[in-house]
C-alpha positions, -999 to +999 in steps of 0.1 A: +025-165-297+037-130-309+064-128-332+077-108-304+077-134-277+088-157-303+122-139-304+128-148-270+119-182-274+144-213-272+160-206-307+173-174-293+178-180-264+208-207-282+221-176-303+222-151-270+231-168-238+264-181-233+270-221-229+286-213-193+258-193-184+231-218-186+245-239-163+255-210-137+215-202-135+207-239-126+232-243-101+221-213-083+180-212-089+161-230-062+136-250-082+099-239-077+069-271-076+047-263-103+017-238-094+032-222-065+019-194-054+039-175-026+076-161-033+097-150+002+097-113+004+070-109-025+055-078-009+093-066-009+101-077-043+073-057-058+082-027-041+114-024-047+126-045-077+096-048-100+096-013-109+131-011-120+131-045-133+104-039-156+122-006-169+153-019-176+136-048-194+114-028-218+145-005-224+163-041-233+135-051-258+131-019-271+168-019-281+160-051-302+173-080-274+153-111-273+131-119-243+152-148-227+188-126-231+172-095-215+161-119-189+196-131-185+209-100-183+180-091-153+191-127-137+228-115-135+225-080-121+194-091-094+205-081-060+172-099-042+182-136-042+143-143-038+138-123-074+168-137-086+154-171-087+123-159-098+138-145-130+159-173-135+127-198-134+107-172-163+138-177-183+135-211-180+098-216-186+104-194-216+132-218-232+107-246-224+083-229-249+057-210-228+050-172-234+058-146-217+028-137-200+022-178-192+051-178-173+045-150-154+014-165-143+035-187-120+045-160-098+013-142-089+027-127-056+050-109-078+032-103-109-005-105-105-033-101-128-028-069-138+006-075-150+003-105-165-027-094-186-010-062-194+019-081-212-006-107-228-019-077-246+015-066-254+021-100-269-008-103-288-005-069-303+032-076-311+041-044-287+056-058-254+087-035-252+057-006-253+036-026-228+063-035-201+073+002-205+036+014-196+035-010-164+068+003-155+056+038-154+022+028-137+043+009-111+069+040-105+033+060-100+018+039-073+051+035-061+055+073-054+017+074-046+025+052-018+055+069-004+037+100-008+004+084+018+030+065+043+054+094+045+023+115+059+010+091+078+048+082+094+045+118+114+022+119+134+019+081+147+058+089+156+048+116+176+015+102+196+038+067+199+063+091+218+035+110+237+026+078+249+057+063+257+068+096+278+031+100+295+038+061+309+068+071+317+063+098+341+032+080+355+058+050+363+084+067+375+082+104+381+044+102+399+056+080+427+084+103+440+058+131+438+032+109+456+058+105+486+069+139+490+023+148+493+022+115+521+028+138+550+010+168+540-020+153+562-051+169+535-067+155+505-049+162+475-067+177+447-087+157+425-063+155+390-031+149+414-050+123+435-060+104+402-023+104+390-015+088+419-041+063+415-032+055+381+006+049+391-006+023+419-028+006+393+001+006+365+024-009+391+003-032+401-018-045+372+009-028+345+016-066+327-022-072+330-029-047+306-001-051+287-012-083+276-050-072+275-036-046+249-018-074+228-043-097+231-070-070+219-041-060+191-042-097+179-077-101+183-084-069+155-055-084+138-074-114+130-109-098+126-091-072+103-081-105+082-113-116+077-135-109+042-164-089+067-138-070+089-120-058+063-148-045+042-161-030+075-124-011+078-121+004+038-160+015+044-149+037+076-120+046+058-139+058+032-163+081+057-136+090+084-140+128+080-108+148+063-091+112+055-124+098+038-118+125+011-081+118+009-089+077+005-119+083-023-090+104-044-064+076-036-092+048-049-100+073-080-064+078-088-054+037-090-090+028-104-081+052-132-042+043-139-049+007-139-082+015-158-062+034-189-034+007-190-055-023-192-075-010-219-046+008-238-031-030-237-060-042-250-075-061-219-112-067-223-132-042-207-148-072-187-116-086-177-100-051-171-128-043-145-121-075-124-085-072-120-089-032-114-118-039-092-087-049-064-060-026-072-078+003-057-064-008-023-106-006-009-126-035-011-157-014-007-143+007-040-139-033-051-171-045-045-184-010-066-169-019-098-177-054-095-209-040-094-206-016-123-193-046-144-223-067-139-243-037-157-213-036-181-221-074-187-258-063-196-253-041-221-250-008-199-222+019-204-197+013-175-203+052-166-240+050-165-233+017-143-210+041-121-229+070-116-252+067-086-221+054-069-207+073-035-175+064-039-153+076-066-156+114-075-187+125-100-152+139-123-141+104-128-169+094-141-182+123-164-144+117-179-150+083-178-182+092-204-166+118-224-137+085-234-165+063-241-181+089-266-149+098-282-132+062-280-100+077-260-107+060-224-073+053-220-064+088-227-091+101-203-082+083-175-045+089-177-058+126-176-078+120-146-051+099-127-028+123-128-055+148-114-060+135-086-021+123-079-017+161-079-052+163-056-039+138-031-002+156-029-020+190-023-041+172+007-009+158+021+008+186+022-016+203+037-028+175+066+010+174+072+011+214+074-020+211+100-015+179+115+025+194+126+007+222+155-020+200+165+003+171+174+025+199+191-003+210+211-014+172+217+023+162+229+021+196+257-015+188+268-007+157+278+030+162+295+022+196+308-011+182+322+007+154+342+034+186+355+006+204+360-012+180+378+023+168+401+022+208+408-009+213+416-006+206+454+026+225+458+005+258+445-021+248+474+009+239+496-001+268+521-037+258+521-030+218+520-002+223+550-023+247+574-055+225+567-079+251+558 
């Protein structure tokens, strides 16, 4: 263990916590069986806490507090009971004797592979307050990444969930009363109109029929979305859909090569790195790539010559990825090309949101002013549907 860990080990932890505030942590943590491996509201938890958590604790350590007090500093001010408990469990695992890193392990929900190996490194090299600050800055960039991706993608499935809701709507309700007012006009009514009308009887009549065919075909995908072969088949199209393939290759490039750069910056084996990278890049295709790449790796081949044949990350990443191995600065190079393409994918989402705004305008009055349109059509004809010529 590094001398750093060590100064958060028991021994300090008796010089730095407070008698009375030992006791507080047991009464209120929820004790954990050993190996566990879910923690309520992970997904949560690492959105919203770990970032901030992980800043304030390498500012801690970097001010010369020991491990366990800066974690009993965290366990005070944690607003996520769920977290709280977590932290207060590290702490204790620490005073036990374990390292820091070991007793993260316990919590993989919340800190996965990435993390954990990250602040091995940082332990081992005697340079966790600079280690926990890197993962805290490459967790406030996928962090922003991510808000950046759902904010875009928020839009426009607002505005076709509301062209949907108000097209069912008027098919429901406002059809019918059209559909009585054309029962005495004695004449077909023109095709579009008649099909309205068609389509209200069928809703009406069959409407919780096909509400529950569309939640049972929702749960269905749901479940073959869950599987190893339906995901994969997902991230592939993802990865061709045209305009948003591009977008998802960038998104891939930009957390291969942040996760990339800090693993091997901490010190992580390049072997090791490219298996926990390999899924961080949110695309199990990207995954199974760099699984791929580190076989070669495991031969003896350069990890870019083992990537460059590959379709899936950018032909950039990889000539950077070459010019770090030459000069020795990987790390360096793929910080550089990470923040590229953060700045690539903004650009793109700014400009699908710029484009995507008049199409979904022109989307939402196709489809209501086609069902006016279509409720009007007869009262245009009404001279010729009347007089029956």
């Amino acid at each position: 263990m590094s001398p750093v860990v060590r100064s958060g080990s028991a021994s300090a932890a008796k010089a730095q916590t407070s008698s009375t505030s030992a006791p507080k942590a047991k009464q209120d943590e929820k004790p954990l069986s050993r190996g566990q491996k879910k923690v309520p509201g992970a997904g949560k938890i690492v959105n919203e806490c770990l970032p901030g958590f992980s800043r304030q604790l390498a500012a801690m350590l970097s001010a010369g507090m020991p491990i366990v007090a800066s974690l009993d500093a965290l366990y005070e001010q944690a607003d996520n009971p769920n977290f709280k408990n977590v932290i207060g469990q590290i702490k204790r695992s620490i005073e036990n004797g374990a390292a820091f890193s070991e007793s993260l392990r316990q919590f993989p929900s919340v800190f996965d592979d990435l993390y954990a190996n990250m602040v091995k490194g940082g332990e081992t090299g005697g340079q966790l307050a600079e280690t926990v600050g890197r993962l805290a800055g490459f967790l406030e960039a996928s962090a922003k990444l991510k808000r950046k991706v759902k904010s875009a993608m928020m839009y426009p499935v607002i505005v076709l969930c509301i062209a949907i809701t108000i097209a069912i709507g008027m098919i429901m309700f406002v059809v019918p009363v059209f559909g009585e007012m054309f029962k005495g006009f004695g004449k077909e009514l023109p095709a579009p109109t008649q099909f309205l009308l068609d389509m209200s009887k069928f809703l009406k009549a069959y409407g919780i029929f096909v509400l529950a065919g569309i939640i049972g075909a929702v749960v269905a995908f749901n479940k073959w979305k869950a599987t190893p072969a339906g995901a994969y088949k997902l991230d592939e199209i993802a990865l061709k859909a045209p305009v948003f393939g591009d977008l998802n290759k960038k998104v891939a490039a930009s957390r291969f090569s942040r996760t990339f750069g800090q693993l091997i910056r901490s010190g992580v084996p390049i072997l090791n790195a490219l298996e926990i990278v390999a899924g961080a890049t949110g695309n199990r295709v990207a995954g199974a790539v760099i699984l791929g790449a580190r076989s070669a790796v495991e031969k003896g081949e350069p990890l870019s010559s083992a990537m460059i044949n590959q379709t899936v990350f950018p032909v950039m990443l990889v000539r950077m990825l070459q010019a770090g191995e030459k000069t020795g600065k990987i790390d360096e190079m793929m910080d550089s090309i990470a923040d590229f393409y953060d700045d690539e994918v903004e650009t793109m989402l700014g400009g699908l949101t710029s484009l995507l705004e008049p199409l979904l305008m022109v989307f939402l009055g196709v489809i209501i002013g086609g069902i006016v349109l279509c409720m009007f059509l007869p009262i245009f004809k009404m001279g010729e549907v009347v007089s029956g010529k």
